[in-house]
PDB file of N, H, CA, C and O in Angstrom:
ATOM      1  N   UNK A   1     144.342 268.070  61.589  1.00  0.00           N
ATOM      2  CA  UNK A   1     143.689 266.778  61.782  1.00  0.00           C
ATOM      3  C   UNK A   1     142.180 266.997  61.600  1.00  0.00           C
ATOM      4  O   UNK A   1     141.494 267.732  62.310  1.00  0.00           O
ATOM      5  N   UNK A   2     141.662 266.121  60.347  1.00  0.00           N
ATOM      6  H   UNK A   2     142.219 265.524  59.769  1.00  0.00           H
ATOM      7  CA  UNK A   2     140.054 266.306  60.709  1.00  0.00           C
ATOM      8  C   UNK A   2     139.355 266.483  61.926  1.00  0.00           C
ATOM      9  O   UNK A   2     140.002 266.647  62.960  1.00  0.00           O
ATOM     10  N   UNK A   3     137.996 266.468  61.939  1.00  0.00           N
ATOM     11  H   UNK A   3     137.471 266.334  61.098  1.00  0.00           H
ATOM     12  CA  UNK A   3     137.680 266.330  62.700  1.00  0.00           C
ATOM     13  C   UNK A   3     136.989 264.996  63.114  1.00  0.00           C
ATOM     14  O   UNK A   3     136.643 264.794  64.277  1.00  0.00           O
ATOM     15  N   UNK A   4     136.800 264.072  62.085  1.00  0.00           N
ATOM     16  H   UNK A   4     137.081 264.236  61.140  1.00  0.00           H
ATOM     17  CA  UNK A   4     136.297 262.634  62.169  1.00  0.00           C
ATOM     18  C   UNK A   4     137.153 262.086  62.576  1.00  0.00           C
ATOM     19  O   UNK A   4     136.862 261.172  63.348  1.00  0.00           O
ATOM     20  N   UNK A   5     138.570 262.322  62.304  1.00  0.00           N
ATOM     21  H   UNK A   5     138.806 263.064  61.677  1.00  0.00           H
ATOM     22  CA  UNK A   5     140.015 261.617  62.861  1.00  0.00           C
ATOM     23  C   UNK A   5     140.367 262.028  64.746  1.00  0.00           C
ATOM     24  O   UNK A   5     140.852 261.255  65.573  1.00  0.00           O
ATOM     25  N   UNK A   6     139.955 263.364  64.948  1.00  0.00           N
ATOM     26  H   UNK A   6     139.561 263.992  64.276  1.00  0.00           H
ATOM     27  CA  UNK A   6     139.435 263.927  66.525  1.00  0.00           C
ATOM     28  C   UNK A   6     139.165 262.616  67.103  1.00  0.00           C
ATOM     29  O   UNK A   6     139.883 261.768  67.632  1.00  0.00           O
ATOM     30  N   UNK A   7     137.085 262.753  66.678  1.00  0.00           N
ATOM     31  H   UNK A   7     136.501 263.442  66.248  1.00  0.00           H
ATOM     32  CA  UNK A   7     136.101 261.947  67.367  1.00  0.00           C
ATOM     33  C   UNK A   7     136.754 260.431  67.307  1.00  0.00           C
ATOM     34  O   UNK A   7     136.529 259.715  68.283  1.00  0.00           O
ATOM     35  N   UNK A   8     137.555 259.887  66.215  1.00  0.00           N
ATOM     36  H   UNK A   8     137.738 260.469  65.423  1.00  0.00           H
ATOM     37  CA  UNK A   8     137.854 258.584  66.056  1.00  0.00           C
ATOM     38  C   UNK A   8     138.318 258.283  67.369  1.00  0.00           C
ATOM     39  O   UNK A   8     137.948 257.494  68.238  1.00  0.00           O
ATOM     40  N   UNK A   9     139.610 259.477  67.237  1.00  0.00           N
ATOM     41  H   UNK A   9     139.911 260.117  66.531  1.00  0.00           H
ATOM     42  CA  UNK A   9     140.662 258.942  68.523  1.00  0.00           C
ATOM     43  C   UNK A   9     140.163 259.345  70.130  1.00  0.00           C
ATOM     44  O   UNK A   9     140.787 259.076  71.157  1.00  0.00           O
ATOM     45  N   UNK A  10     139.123 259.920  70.048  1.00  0.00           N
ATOM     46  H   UNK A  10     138.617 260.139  69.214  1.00  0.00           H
ATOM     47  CA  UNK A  10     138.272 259.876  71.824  1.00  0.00           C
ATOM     48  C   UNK A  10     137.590 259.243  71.419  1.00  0.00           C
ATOM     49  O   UNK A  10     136.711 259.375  72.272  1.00  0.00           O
ATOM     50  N   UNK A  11     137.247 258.650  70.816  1.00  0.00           N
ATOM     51  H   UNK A  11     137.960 258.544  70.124  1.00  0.00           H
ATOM     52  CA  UNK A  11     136.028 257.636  70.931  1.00  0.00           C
ATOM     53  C   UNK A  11     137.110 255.890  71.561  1.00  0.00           C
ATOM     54  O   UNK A  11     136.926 254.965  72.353  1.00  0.00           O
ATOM     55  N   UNK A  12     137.964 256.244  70.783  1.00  0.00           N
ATOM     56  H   UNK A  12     138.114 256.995  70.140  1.00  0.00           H
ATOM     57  CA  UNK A  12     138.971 254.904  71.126  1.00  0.00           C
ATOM     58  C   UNK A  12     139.713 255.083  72.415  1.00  0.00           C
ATOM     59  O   UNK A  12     140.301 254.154  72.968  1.00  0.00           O
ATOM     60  N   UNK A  13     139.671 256.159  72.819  1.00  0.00           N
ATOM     61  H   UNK A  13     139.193 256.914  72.369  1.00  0.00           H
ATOM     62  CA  UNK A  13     140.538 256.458  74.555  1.00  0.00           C
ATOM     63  C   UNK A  13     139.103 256.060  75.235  1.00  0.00           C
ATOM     64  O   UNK A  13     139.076 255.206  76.121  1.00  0.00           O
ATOM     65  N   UNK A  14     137.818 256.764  74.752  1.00  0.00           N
ATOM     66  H   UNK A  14     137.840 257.459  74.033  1.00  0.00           H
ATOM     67  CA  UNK A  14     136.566 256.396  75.766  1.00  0.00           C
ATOM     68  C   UNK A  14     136.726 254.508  75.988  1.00  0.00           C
ATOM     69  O   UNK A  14     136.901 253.792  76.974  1.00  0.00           O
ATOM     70  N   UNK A  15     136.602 254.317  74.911  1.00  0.00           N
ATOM     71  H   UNK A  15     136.459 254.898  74.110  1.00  0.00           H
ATOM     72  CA  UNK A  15     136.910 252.734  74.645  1.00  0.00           C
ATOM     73  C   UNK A  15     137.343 252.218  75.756  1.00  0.00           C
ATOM     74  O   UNK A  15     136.757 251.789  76.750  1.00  0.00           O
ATOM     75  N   UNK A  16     138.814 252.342  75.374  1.00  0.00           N
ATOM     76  H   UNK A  16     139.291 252.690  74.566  1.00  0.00           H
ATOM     77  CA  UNK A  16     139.974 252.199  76.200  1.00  0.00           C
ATOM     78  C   UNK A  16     139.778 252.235  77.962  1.00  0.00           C
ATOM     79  O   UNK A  16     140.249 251.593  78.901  1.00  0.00           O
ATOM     80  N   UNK A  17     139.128 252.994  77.856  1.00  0.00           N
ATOM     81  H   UNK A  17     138.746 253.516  77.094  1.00  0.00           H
ATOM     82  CA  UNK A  17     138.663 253.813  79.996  1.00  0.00           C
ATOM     83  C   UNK A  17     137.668 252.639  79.907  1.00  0.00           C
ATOM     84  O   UNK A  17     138.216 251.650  80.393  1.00  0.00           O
ATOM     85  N   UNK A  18     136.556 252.386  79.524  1.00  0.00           N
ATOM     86  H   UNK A  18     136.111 253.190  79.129  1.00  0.00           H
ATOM     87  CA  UNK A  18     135.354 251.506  79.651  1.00  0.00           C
ATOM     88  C   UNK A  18     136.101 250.291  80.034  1.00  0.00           C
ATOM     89  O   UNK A  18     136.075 249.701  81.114  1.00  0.00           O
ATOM     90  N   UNK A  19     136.845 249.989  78.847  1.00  0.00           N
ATOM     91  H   UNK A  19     136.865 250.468  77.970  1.00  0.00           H
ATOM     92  CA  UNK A  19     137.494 248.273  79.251  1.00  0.00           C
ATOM     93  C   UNK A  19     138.598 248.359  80.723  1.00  0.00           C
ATOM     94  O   UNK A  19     138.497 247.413  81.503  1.00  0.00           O
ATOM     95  N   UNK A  20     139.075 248.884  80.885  1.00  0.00           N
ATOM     96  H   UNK A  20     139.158 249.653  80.252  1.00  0.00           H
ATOM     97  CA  UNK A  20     139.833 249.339  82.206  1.00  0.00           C
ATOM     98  C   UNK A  20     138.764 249.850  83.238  1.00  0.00           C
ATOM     99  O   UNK A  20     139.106 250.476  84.241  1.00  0.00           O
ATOM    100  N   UNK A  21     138.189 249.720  83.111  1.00  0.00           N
ATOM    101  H   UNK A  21     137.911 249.211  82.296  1.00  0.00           H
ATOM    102  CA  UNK A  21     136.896 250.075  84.401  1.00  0.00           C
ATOM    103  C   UNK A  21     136.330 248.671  84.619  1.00  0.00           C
ATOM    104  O   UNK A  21     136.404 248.084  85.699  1.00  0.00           O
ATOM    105  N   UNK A  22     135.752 248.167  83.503  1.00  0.00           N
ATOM    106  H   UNK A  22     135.691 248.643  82.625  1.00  0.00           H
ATOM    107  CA  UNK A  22     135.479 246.617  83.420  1.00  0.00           C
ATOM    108  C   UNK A  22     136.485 245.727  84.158  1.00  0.00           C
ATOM    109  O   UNK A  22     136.178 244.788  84.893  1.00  0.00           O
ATOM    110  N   UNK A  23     137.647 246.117  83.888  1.00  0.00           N
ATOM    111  H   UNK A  23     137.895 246.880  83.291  1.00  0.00           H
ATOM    112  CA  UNK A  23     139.225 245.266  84.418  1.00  0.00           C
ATOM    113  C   UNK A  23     138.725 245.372  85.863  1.00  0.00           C
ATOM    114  O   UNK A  23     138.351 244.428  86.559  1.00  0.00           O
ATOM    115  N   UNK A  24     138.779 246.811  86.247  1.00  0.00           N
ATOM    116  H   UNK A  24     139.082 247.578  85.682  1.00  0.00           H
ATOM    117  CA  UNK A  24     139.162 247.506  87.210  1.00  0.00           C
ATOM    118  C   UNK A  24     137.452 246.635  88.425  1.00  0.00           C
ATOM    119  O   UNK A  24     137.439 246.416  89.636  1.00  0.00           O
ATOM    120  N   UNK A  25     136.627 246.454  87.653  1.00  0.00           N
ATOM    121  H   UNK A  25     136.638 246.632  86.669  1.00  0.00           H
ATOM    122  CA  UNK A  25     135.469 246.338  88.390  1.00  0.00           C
ATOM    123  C   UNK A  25     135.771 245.237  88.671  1.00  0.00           C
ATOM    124  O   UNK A  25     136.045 245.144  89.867  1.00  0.00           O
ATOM    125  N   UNK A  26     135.891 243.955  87.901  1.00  0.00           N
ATOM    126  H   UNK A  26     135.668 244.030  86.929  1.00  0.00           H
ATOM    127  CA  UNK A  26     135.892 242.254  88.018  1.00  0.00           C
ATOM    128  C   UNK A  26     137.581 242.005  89.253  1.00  0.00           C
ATOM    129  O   UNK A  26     137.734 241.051  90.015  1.00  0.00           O
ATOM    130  N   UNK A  27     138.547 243.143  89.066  1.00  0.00           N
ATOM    131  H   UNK A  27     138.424 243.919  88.447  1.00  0.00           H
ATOM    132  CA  UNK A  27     139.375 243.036  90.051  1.00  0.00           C
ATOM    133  C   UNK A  27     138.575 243.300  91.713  1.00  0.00           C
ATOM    134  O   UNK A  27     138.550 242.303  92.434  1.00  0.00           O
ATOM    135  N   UNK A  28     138.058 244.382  92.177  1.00  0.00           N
ATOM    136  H   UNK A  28     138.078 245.192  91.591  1.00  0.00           H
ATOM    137  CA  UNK A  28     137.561 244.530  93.295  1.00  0.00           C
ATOM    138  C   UNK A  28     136.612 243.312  93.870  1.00  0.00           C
ATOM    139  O   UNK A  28     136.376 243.147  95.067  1.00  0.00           O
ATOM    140  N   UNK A  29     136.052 242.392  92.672  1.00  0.00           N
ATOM    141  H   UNK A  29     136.244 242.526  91.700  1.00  0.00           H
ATOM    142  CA  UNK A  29     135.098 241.268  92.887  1.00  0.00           C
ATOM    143  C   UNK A  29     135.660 239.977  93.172  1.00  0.00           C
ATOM    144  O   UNK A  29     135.094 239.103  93.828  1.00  0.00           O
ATOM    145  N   UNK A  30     136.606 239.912  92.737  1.00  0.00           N
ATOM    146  H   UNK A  30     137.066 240.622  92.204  1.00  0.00           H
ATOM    147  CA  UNK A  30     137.782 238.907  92.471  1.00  0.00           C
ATOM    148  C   UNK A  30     138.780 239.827  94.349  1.00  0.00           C
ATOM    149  O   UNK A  30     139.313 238.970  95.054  1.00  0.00           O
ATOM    150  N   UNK A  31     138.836 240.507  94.592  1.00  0.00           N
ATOM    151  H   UNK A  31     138.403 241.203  94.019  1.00  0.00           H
ATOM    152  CA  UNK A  31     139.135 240.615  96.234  1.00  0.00           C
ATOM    153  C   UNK A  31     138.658 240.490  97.270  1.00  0.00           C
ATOM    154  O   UNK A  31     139.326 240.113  98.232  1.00  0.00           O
ATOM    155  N   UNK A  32     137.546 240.736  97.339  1.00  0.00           N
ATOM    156  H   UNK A  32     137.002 241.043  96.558  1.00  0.00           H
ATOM    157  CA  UNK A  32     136.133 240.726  97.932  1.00  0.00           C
ATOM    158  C   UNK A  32     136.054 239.140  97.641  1.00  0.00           C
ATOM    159  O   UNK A  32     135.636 238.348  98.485  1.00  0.00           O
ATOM    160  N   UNK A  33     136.305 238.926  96.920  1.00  0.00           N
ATOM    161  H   UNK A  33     136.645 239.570  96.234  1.00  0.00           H
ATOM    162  CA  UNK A  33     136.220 236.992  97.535  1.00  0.00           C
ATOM    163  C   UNK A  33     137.527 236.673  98.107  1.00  0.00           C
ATOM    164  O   UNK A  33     137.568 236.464  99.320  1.00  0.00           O
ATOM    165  N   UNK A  34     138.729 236.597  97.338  1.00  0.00           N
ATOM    166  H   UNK A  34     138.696 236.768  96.353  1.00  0.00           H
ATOM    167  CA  UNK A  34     139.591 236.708  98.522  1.00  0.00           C
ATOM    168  C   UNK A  34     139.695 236.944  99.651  1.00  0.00           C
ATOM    169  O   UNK A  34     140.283 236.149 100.385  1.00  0.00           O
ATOM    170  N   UNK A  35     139.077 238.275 100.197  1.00  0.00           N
ATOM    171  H   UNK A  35     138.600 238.921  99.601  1.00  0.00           H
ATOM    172  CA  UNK A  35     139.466 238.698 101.673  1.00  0.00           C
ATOM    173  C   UNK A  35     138.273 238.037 102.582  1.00  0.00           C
ATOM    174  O   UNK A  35     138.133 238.044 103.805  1.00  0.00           O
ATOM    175  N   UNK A  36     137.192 237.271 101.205  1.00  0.00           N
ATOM    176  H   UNK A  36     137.305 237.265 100.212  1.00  0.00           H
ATOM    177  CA  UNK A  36     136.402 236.125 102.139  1.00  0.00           C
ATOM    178  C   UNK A  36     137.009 235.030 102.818  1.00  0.00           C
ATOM    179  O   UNK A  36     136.970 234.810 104.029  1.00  0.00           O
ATOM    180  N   UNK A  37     137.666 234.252 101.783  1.00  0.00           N
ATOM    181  H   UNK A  37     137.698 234.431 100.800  1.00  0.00           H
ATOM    182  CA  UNK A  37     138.374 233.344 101.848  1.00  0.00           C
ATOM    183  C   UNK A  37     139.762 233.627 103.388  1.00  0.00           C
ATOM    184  O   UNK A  37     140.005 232.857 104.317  1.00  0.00           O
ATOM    185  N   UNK A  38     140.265 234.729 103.144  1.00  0.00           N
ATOM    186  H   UNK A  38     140.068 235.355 102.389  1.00  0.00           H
ATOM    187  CA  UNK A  38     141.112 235.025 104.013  1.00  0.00           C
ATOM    188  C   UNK A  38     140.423 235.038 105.704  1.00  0.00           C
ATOM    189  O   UNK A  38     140.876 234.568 106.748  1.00  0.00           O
ATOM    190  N   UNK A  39     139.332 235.686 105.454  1.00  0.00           N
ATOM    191  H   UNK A  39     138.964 236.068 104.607  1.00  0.00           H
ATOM    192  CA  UNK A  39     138.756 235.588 106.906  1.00  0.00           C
ATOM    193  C   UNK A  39     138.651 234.240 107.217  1.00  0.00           C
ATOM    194  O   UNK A  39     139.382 233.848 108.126  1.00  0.00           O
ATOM    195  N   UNK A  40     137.760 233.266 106.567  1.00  0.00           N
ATOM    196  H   UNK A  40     137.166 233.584 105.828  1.00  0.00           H
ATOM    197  CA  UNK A  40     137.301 231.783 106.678  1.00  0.00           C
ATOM    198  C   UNK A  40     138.749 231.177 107.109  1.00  0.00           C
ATOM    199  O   UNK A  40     138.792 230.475 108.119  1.00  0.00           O
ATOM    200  N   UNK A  41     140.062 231.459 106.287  1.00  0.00           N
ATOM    201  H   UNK A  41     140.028 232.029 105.467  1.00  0.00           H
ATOM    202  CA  UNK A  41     140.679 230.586 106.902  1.00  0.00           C
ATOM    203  C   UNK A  41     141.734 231.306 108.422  1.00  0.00           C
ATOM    204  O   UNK A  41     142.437 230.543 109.084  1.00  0.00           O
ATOM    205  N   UNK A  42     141.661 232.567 108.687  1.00  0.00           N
ATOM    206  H   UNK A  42     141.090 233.187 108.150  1.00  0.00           H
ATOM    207  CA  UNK A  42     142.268 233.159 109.889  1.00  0.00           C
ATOM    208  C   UNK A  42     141.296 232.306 110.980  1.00  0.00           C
ATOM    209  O   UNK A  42     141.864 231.686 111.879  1.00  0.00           O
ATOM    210  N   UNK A  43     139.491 232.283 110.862  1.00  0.00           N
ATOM    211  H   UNK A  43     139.030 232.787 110.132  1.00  0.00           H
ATOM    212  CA  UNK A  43     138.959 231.839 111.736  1.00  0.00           C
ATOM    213  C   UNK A  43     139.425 230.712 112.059  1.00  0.00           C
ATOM    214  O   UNK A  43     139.902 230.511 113.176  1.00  0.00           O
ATOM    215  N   UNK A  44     139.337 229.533 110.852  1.00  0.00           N
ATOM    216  H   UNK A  44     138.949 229.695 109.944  1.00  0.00           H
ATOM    217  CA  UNK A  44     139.861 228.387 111.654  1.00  0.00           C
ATOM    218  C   UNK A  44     141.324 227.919 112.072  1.00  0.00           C
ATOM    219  O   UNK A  44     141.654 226.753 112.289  1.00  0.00           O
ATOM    220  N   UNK A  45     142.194 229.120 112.150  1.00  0.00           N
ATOM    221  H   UNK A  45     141.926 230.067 111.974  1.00  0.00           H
ATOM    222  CA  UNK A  45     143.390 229.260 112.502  1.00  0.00           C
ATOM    223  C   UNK A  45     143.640 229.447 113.677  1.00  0.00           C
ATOM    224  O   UNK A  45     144.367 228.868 114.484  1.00  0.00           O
ATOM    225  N   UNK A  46     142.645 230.747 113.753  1.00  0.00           N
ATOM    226  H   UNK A  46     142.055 231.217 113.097  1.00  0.00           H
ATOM    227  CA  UNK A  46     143.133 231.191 115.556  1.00  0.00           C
ATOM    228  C   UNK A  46     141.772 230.723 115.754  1.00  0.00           C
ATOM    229  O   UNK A  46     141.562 231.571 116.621  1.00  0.00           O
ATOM    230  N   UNK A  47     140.516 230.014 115.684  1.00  0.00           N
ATOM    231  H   UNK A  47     140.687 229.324 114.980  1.00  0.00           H
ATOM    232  CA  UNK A  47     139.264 229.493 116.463  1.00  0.00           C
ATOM    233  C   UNK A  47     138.632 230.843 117.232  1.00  0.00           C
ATOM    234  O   UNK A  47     138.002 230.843 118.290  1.00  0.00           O
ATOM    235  N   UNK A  48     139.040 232.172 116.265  1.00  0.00           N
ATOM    236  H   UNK A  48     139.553 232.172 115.406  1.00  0.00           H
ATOM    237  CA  UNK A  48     138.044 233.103 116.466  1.00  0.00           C
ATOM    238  C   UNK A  48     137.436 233.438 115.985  1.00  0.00           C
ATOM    239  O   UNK A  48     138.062 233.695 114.956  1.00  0.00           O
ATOM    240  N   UNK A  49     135.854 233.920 115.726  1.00  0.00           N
ATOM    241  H   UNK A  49     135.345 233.712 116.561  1.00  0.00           H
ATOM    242  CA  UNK A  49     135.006 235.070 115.188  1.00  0.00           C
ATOM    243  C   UNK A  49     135.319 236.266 114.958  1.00  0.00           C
ATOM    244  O   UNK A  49     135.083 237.011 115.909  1.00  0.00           O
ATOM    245  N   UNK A  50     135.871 236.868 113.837  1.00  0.00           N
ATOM    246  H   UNK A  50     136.063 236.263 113.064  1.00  0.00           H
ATOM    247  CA  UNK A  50     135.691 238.348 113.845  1.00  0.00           C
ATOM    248  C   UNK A  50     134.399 238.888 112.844  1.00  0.00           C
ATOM    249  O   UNK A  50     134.143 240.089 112.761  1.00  0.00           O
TER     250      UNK A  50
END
């Protein structure tokens, strides 16, 4: 296998990891509002503060 055909195919797995990190980042942001939402509505459930 060349070696331009090598770099092609890690350059396309690096790719690949970047966009799955991106996924991976906008998921934790996208929970972190959820588990906002989840607190807001436990409070006015049980009428406690945590």
């Amino acid at each position: 296998m060349p070696a331009k055909s090598i770099d092609e195919a890690f350059q396309q797995v690096f790719d690949e990891l970047d966009e799955l990190q991106d996924k991976s980042d906008a998921m934790k942001v996208d929970l972190a509002r959820l588990e906002g939402k989840i607190d807001i509505i436990l409070k006015h459930l049980t009428g406690l503060d945590t």
